[in-house]
N, C-alpha and C positions, 0 to 999 in steps of 0.2 A: 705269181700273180696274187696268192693269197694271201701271201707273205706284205704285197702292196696294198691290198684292201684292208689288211689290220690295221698297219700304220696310218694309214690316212681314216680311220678309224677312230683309233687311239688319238690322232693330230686334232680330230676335229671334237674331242671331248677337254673342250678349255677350261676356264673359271666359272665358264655360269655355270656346268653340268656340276663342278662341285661346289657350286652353291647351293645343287637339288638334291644332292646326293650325300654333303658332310655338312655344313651348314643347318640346312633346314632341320635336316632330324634331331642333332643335338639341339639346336633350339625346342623343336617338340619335345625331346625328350627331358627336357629341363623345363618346359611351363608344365607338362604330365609330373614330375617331382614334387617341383614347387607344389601343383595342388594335392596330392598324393600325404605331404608332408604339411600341409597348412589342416588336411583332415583330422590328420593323425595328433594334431594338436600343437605342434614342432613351431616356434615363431620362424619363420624363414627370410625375414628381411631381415633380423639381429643376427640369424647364423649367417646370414649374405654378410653382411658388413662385418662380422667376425672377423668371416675367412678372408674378407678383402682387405681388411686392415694388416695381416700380413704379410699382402703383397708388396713388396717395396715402394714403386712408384705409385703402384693404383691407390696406397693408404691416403694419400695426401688430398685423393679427388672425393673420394669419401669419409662422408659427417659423419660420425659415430654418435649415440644418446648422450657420452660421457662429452663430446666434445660438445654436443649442442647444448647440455645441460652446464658446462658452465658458461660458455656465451650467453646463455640467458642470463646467468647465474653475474656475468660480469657488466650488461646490461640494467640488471636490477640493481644489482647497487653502484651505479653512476646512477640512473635516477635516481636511489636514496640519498645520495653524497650532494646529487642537485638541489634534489627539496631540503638536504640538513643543511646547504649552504644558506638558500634563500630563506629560511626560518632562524639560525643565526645571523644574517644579516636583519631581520625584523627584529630580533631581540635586541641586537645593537640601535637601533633606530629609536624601539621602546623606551631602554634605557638610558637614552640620549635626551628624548623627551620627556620620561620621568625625574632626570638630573634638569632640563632648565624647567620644569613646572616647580620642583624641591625648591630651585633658586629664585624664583618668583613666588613662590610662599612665604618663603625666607625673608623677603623685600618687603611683600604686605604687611609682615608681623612687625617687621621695623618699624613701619611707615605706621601702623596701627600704635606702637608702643609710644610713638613720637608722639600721635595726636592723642594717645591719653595723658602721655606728661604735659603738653602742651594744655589739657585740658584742666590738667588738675592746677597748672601753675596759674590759668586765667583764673580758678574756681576761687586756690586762693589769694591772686590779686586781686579777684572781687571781694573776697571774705572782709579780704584786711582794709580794702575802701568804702564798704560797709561799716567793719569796726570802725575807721576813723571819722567814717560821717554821723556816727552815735554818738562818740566821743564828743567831737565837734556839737554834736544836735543838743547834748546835756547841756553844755556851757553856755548857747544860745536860750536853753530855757531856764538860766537861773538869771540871764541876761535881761534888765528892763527894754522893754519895747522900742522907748526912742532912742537907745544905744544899739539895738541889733538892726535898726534900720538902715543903715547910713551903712554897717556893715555887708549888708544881703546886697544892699544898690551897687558894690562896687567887686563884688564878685560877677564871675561868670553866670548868665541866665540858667543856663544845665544845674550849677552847682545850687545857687542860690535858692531853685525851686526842691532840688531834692533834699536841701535844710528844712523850705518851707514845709514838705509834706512829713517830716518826724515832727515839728512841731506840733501840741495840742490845737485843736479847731479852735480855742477862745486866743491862744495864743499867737497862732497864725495871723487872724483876725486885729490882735493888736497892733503886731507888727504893719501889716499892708495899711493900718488906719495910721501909723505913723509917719509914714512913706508921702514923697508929694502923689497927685492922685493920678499922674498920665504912667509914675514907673509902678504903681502900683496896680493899675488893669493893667499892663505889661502881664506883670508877674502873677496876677491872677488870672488870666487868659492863658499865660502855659500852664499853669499848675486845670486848669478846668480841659482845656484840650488834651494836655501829655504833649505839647508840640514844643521845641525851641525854637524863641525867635532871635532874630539877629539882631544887633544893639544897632 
């Protein structure tokens, strides 16, 4: 019968009894290490993951410094490779817009060079219809009065007065006294305003 009281003894010490009895303590006995070893100066999460990374499967469940360091490590530079993207792409944009501002400087200087030649070609087409209206104005003044009359009436009013005004003031004078007297307030009417009038 004692023989039966053991086994049903023995029977009735299942799982939980060694969950109280081999479980529990090695857990105790391993948070007592741990702190025992974190005293003693020992880093004990690096010796954890040491020893764990040798276990075959369990290495893979566990980060190591070296693994996390370079996930960082491959992290930071994706973001640097992101911002070296986006900032090569501004530079290409820059550049883009420094090449049409070049080419629109480029345009002005043309368009600038054009209206100085233009400028200088009116300066001297004016020069040289200056000259000729001197030219012209001397021959008028070696010209008797009631000969250059007849000649001023049948030019253009524009031309006519800017002979009259090279002419001398005594000379001028002769001439419009030559003149009948309606085309002669004509022409001394523009020559006193500066205005041309229509024939």
């Amino acid at each position: 019968m004692a023989g039966k009281n053991y086994k049903e003894t023995n029977a009735s010490t299942g799982p939980f009894q060694w969950l109280f009895i081999v479980v529990i303590p090695f857990i105790f006995a391993l948070v007592l290490a741990t702190i025992i070893a974190a005293l003693a100066g020992i880093n004990v999460g690096n010796k954890a993951k040491q020893l764990v990374n040798n276990v075959p499967f369990v290495s893979k469940l566990v980060v190591t410094e070296e693994e996390m360091a370079k996930e960082e490590q491959k992290k930071k530079a994706s973001s640097l490779e992101n911002e070296l993207n986006k900032k090569n792409e501004t530079i290409t944009e820059l550049e883009l817009a420094i090449q049409q501002k070049d080419g629109k400087i480029a345009d002005l200087n043309k368009e600038l060079e054009k209206l100085i030649k233009e400028k200088e070609e009116l300066q001297l087409t004016e020069q040289q219809a200056n000259d000729r209206l001197q030219s012209f104005s001397a021959s008028f003044k070696e010209m008797d009065p009631e000969a250059a009359a007849p000649i001023l009436l049948n030019l253009e009013i524009k031309t006519a007065t800017k002979l009259l005004e090279t002419l001398p003031t005594e000379q001028r004078g002769n001439v419009l006294a030559a003149m009948e007297p309606a085309e002669a307030a004509k022409l001394a009417s523009v020559l006193l305003n500066g205005e041309e009038m229509n024939d």
